[in-house]
RODO-2510 file (C-alpha; in nm, 4 decimals, decimal comma):
residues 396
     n   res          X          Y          Z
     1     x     0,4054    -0,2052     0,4944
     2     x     0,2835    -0,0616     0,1574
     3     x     0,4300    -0,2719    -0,0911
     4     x     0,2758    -0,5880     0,0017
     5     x    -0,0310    -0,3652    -0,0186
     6     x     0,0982    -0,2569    -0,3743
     7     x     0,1356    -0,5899    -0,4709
     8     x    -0,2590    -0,7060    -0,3709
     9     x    -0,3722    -0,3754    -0,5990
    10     x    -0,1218    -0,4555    -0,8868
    11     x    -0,2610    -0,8461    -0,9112
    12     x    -0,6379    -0,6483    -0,9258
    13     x    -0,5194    -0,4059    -1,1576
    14     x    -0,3767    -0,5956    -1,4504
    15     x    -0,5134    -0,9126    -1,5304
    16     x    -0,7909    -0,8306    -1,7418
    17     x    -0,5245    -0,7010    -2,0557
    18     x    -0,2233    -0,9460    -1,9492
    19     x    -0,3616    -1,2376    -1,8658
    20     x    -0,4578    -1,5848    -2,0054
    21     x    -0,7448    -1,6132    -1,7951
    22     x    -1,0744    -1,5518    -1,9969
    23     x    -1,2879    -1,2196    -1,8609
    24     x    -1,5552    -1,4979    -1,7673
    25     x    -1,3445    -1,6112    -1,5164
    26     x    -1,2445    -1,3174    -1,4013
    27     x    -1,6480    -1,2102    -1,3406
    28     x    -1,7019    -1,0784    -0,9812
    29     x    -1,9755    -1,2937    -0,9285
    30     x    -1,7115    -1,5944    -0,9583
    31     x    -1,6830    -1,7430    -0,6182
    32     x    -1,3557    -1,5394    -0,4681
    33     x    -1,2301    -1,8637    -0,3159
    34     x    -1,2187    -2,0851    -0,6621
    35     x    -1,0705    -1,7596    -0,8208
    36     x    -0,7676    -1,7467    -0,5859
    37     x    -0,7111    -2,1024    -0,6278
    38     x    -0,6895    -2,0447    -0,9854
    39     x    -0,4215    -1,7525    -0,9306
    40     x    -0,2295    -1,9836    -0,7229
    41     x    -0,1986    -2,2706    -0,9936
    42     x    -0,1073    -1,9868    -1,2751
    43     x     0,2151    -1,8324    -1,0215
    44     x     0,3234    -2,1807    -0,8805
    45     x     0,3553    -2,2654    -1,2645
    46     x     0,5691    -1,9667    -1,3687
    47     x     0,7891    -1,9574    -1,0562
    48     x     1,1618    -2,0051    -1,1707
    49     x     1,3592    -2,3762    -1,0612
    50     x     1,6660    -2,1878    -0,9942
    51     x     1,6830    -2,1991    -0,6088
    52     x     1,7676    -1,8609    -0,5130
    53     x     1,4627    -1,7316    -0,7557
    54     x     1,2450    -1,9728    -0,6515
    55     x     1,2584    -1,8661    -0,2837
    56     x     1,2250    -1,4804    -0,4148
    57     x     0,9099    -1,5847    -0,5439
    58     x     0,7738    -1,7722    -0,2960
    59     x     0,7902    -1,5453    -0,0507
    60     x     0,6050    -1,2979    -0,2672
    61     x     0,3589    -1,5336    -0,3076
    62     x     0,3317    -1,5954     0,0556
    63     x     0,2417    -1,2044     0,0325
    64     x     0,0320    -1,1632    -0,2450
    65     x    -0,1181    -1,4156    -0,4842
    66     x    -0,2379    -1,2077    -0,7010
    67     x     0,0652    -0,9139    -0,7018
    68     x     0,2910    -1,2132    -0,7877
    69     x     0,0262    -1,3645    -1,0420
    70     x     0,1072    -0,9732    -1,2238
    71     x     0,4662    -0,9708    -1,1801
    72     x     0,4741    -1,2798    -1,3989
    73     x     0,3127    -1,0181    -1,6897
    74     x     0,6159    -0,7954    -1,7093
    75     x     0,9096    -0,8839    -1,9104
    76     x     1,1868    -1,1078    -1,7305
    77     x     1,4507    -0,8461    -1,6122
    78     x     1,1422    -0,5994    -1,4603
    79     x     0,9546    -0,8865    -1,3278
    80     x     1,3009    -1,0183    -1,1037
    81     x     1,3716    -0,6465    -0,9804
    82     x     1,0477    -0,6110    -0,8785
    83     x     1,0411    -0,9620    -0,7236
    84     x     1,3646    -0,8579    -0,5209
    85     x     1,2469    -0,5403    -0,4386
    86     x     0,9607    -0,6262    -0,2457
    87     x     1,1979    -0,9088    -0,0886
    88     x     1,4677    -0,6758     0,0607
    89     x     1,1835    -0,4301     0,1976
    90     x     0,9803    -0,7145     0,3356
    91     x     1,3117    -0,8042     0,5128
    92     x     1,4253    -0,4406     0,6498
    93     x     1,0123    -0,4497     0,7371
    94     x     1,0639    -0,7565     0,9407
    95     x     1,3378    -0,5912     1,1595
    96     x     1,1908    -0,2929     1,2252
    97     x     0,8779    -0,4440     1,3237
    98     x     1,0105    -0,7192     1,5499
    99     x     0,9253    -0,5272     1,8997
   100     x     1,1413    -0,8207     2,0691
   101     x     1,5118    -0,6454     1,9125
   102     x     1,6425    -0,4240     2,1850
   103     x     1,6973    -0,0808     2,0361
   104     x     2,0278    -0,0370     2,0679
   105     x     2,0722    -0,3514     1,7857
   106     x     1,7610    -0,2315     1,5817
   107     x     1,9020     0,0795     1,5278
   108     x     2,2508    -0,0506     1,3606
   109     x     2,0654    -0,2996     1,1480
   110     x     1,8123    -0,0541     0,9828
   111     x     2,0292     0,1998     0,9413
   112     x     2,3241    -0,0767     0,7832
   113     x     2,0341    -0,2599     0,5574
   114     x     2,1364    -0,0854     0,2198
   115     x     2,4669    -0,2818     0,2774
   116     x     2,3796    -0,6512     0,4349
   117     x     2,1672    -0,6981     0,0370
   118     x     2,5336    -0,7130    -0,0984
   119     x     2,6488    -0,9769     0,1318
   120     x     2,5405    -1,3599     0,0920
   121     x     2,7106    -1,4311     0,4264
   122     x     2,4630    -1,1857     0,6102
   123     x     2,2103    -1,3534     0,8472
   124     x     1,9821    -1,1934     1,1406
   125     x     1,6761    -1,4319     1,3387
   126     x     1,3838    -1,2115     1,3701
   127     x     1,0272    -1,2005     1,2657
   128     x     0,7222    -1,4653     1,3128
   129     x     0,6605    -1,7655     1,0423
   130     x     0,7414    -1,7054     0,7061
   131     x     0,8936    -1,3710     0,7820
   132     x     1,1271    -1,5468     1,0080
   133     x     1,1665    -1,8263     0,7150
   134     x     1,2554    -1,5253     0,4975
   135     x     1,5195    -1,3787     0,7454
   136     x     1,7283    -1,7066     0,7907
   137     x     1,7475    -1,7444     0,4339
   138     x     1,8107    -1,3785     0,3667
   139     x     2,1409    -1,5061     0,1202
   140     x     1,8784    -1,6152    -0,1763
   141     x     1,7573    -1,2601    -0,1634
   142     x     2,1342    -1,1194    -0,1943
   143     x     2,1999    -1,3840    -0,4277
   144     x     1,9055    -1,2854    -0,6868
   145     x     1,9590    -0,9558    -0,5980
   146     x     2,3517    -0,9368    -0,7241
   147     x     2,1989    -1,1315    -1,0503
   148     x     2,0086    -0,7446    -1,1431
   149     x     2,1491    -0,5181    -1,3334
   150     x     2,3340    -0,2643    -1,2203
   151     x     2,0595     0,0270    -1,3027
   152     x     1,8159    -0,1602    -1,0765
   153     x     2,0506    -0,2568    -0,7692
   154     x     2,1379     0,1236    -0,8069
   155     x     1,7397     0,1790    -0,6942
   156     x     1,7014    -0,1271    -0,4813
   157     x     1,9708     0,0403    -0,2561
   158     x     1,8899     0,3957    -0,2699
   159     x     1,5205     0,3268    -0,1100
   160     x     1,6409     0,0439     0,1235
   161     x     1,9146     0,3291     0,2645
   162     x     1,6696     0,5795     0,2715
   163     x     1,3951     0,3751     0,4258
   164     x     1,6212     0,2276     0,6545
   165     x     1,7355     0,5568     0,7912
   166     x     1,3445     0,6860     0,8481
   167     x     1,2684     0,3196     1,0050
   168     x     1,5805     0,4065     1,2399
   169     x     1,4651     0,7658     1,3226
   170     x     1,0901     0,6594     1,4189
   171     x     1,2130     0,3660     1,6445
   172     x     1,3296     0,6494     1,9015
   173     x     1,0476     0,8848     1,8317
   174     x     0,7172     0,8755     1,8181
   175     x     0,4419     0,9974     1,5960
   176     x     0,3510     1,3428     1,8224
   177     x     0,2688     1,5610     1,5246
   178     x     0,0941     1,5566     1,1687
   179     x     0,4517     1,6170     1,0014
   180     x     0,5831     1,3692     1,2108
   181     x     0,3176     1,1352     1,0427
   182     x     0,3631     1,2445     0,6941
   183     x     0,7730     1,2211     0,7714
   184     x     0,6969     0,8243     0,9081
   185     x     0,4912     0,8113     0,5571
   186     x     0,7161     0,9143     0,3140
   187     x     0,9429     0,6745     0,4783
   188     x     0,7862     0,3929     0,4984
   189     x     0,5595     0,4214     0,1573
   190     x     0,6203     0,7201     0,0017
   191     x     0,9795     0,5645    -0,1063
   192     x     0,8094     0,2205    -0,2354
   193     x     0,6011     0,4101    -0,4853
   194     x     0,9089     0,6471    -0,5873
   195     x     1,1173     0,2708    -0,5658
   196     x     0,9383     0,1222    -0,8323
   197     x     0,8598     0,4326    -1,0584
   198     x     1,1897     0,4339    -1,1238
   199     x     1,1909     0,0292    -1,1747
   200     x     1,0029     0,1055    -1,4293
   201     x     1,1486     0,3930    -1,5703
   202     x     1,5139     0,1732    -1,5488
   203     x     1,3284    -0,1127    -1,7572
   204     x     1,2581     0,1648    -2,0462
   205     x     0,8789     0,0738    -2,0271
   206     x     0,7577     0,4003    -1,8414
   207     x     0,8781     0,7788    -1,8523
   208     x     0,9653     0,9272    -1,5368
   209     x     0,5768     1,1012    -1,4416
   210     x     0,6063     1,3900    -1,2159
   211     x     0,7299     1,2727    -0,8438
   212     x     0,4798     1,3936    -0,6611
   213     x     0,2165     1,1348    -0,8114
   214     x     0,3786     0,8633    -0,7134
   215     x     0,4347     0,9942    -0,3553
   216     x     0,1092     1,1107    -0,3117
   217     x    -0,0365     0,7816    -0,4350
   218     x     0,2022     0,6038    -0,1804
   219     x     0,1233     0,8082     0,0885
   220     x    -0,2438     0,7846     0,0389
   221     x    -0,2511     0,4215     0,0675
   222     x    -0,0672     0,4362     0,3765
   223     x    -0,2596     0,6693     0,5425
   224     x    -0,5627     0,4254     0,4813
   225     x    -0,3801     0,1503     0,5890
   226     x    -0,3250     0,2943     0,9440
   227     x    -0,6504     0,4103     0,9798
   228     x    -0,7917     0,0856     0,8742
   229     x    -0,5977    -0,1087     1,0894
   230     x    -0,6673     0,0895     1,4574
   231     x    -0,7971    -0,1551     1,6401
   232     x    -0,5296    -0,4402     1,5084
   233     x    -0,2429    -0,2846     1,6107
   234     x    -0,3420    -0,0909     1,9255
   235     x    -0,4702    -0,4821     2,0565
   236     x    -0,1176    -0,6252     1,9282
   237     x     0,1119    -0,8357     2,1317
   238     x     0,3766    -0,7133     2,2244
   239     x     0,2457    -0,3732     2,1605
   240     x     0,2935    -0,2193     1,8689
   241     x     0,4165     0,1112     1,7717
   242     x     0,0959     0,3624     1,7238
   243     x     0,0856     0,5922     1,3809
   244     x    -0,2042     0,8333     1,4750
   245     x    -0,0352     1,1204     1,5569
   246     x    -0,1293     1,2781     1,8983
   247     x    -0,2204     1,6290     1,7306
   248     x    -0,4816     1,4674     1,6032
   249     x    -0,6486     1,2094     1,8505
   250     x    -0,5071     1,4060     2,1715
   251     x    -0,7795     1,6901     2,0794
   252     x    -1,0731     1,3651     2,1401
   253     x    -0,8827     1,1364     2,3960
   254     x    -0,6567     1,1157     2,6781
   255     x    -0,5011     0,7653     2,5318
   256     x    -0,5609     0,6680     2,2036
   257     x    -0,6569     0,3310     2,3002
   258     x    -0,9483     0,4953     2,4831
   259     x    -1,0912     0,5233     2,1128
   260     x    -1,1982     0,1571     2,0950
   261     x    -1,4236     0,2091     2,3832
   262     x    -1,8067     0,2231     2,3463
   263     x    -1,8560     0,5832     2,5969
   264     x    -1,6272     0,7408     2,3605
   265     x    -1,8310     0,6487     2,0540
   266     x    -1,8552     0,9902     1,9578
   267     x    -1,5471     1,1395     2,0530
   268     x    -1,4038     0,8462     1,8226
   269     x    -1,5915     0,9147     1,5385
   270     x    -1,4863     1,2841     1,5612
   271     x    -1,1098     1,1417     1,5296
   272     x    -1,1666     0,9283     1,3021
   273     x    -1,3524     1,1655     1,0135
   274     x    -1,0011     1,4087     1,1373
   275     x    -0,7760     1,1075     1,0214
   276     x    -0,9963     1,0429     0,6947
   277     x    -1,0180     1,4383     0,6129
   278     x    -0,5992     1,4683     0,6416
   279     x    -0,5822     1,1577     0,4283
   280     x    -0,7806     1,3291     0,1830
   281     x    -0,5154     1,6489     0,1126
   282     x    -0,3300     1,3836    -0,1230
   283     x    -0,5977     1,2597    -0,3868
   284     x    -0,5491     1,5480    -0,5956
   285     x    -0,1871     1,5342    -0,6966
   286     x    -0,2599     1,2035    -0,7594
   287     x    -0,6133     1,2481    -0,9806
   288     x    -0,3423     1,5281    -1,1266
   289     x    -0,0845     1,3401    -1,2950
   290     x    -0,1946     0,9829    -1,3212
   291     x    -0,2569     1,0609    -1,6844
   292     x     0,0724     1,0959    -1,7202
   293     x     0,1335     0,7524    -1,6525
   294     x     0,1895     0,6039    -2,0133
   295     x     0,2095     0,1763    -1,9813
   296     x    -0,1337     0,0608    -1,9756
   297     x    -0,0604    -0,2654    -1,6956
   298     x     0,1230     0,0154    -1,4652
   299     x    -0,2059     0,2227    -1,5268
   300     x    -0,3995    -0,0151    -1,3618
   301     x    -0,1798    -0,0760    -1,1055
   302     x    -0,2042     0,2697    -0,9879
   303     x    -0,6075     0,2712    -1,0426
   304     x    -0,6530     0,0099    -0,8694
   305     x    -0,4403     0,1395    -0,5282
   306     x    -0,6556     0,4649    -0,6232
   307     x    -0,9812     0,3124    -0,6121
   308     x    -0,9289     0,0654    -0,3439
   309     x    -0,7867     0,3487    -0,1127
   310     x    -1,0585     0,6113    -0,1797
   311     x    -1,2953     0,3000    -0,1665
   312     x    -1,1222     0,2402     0,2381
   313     x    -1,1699     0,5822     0,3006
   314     x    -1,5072     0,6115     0,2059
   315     x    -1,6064     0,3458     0,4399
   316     x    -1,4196     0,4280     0,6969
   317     x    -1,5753     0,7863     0,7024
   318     x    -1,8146     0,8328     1,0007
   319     x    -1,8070     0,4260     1,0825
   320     x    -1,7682     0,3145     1,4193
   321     x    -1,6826    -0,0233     1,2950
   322     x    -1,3269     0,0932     1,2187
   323     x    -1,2781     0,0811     1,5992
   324     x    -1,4066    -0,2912     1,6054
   325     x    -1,1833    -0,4833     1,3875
   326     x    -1,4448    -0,5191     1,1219
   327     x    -1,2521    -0,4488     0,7308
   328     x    -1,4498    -0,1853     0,5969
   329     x    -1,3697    -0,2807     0,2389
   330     x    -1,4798    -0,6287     0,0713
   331     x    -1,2079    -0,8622     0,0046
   332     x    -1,3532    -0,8900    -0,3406
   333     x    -1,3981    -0,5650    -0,4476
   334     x    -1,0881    -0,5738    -0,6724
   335     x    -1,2333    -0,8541    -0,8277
   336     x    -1,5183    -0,6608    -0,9831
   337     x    -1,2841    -0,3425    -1,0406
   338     x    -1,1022    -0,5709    -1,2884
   339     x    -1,3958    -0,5927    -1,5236
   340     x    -1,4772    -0,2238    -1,4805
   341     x    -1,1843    -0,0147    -1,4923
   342     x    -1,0154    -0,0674    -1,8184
   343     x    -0,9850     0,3437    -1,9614
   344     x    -0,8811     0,6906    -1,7545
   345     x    -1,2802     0,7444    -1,8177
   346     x    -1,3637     0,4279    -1,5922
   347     x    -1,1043     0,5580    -1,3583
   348     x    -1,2240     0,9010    -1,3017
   349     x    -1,6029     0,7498    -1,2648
   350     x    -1,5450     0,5031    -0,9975
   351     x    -1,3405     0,7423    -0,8338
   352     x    -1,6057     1,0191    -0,8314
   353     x    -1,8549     0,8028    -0,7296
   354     x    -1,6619     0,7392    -0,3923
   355     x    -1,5882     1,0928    -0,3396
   356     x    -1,9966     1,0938    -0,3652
   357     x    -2,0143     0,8510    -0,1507
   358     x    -1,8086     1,0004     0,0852
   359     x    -1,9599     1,3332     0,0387
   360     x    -2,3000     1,1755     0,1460
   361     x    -2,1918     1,0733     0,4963
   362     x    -2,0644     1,3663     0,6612
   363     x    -2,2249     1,4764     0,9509
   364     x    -2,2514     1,8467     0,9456
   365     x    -2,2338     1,8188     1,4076
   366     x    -1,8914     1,6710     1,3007
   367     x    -1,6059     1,9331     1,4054
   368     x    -1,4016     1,8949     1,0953
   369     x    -1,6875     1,8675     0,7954
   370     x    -1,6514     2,1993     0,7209
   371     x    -1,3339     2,0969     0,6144
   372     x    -1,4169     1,7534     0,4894
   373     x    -1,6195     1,9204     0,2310
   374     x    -1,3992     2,1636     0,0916
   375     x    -1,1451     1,8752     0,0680
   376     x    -1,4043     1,6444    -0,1312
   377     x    -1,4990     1,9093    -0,3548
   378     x    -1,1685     2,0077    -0,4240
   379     x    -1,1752     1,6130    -0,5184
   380     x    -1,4572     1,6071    -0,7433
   381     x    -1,3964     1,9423    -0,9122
   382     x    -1,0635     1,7797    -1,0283
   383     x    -1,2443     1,5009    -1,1657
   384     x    -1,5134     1,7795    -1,3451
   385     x    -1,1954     1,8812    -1,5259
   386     x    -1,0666     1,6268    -1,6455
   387     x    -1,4315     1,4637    -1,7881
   388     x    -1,7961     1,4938    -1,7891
   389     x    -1,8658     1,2663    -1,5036
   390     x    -2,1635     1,1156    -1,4694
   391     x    -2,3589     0,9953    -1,1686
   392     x    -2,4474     0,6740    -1,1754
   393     x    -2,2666     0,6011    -0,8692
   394     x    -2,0494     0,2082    -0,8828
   395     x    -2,2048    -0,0368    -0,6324
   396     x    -2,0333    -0,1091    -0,3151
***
């Protein structure tokens, strides 16, 4: 789900202004390894004694190193919202993605979620290793969570309702059409990035930006993340619930599993510069208004998810290892962003010298680059707006 995702981008995005660590150990050349160990020791020091807190925080950890490394940035109150935030969504995750809950019991429970985070006495065994850890514990999330003020249990419960109620829906349906699959991502991400701009706006540290940014950054992500992850899921066991929508893939395939296979190499590629090109619609609202974003940390956080995402899509464009397993993006390409990105100026560069990038590898045999290019120079004349550009592209 997207806000464990969040989470990885917000620990990249931040730690350059906030933290202790000095920017020579925070070099991308550092070995990626010794720098995570170095994340761990700074959380494991900061996480609270209390015991309810303490599991909160462990099981962000458990999630996201580095997100949790941030958290411990903001001020107190923000820091435990968001904590609990991403605990009670990780939860109502954990349900809907446990394929071994009949439907008929899934159903009640996601749609009944919003409720169960007031009640210390609620318990349900589902979900693999920690997940499963987090589950039968579930009362030292309600417990932490009825310690929050009232302004940010008020938000906690409006997106786990709402989320709930879309997890619900798409458990009986699936993904047949592309407003299907921007319905499924609103739910399941779109609400996480509206979720925690208001977090923030609750904590009086961040005006209220217009909605659509933070939707359209959320949805972006997501859209990534499922195209990133084909071959993962469609292999999963028990089989997983598919999110490319069969207006797309249907036009290249009979099954969408029929993707991963070598005599359809082309056909693939077709579908997958289709998914990448609809993912695209969304970067403008969100090159739009992120100047509107006024806290410099939350800044960051939303460059970073920017970057990284546009940096996915990029690589994903036209590459046949998407329907391999192989991660198209390096695991330590945050890592350098953090010593790069540090004004809207460094934003806007990186981020044009993706859409270049991306620009660069489209086939013009490929059904859809007609489209693909109006769509990436919509992209980059945003960006011409906003700055002189130039184009000495980021390495990647």
């Amino acid at each position: 789900m997207l806000i464990s995702c969040f989470l990885f981008c917000w620990g990249n995005g931040s730690l350059r202004e906030n933290s202790k660590l000095r920017d020579h150990e925070l070099n991308p050349t550092v070995d990626m390894e010794k720098w995570m160990k170095m994340l761990v020791r700074d959380s494991e020091k900061q996480i609270p004694q209390v015991p309810h807190w303490r599991f909160c925080y462990t099981i962000l950890c458990q999630e996201s190193i580095i997100g949790a490394f941030i958290i411990h940035q903001l001020d107190l109150d923000l820091r435990n919202a968001v904590c609990v935030f991403h605990f009670m969504l990780r939860a109502l995750d954990t349900v809907e993605d446990d394929t071994s809950i009949a439907t008929e019991v899934k159903v009640p429970i996601l749609m009944a979620f919003h409720r169960y985070i007031y009640d210390r006495e609620w318990q349900f065994a589902c979900g693999t290793e920690n997940h499963r850890v987090l589950m039968d514990k579930f009362h030292h999330g309600s417990t932490a969570f009825l310690e929050l003020k009232s302004s940010y249990q008020e938000v906690i419960e409006d997106v786990t309702m709402r989320m709930g109620a879309g997890m619900a829906k798409f458990i009986c349906k699936e993904v047949e059409t592309i407003d299907d699959y921007d319905e499924y991502c609103h739910y399941v991400a779109g609400l996480v990035g509206l979720g925690l701009s208001r977090l923030f706006h609750a904590s009086g540290v961040e005006d209220l930006p217009p909605s659509t940014f933070f939707h359209s950054t959320s949805v972006f992500l997501q859209k990534a993340d499922v195209i990133e992850d084909y071959l993962e899921d469609i292999n999963e066991i028990p089989k997983s619930r598919m999110f490319w929508p069969r207006q797309i893939w249907s036009k290249y395939v009979d099954r969408l599993e029929d993707l991963q296979y070598e005599k359809n190499m082309v056909k693939a590629l077709h579908c997958l510069n289709d998914m990448v090109t609809n993912a695209l619609l969304h970067a403008e609202d969100c090159l739009k208004d992120i100047g509107a974003v006024r806290d410099p940390a939350i800044f960051q956080l939303f460059a970073m998810l920017l970057l990284i995402t546009m940096g996915t899509l990029a690589s994903c464009y036209n590459n046949i290892q998407v329907f391999r397993g192989v991660k198209t993006l390096r695991r330590d390409l945050a890592a350098k962003f953090v010593d790069r990105i540090n004004t809207i100026s460094d934003f806007y560069q990186a981020f044009y010298d993706y859409a270049c990038m991306l620009k660069s590898k489209i086939d013009d045999n490929d059904p859809n680059a007609t489209k693909t290019k109006e769509r990436v120079e919509a992209i980059l004349k945003t960006l011409q707006g906003r700055q002189n550009v130039i184009t000495e592209g980021i390495s990647t």
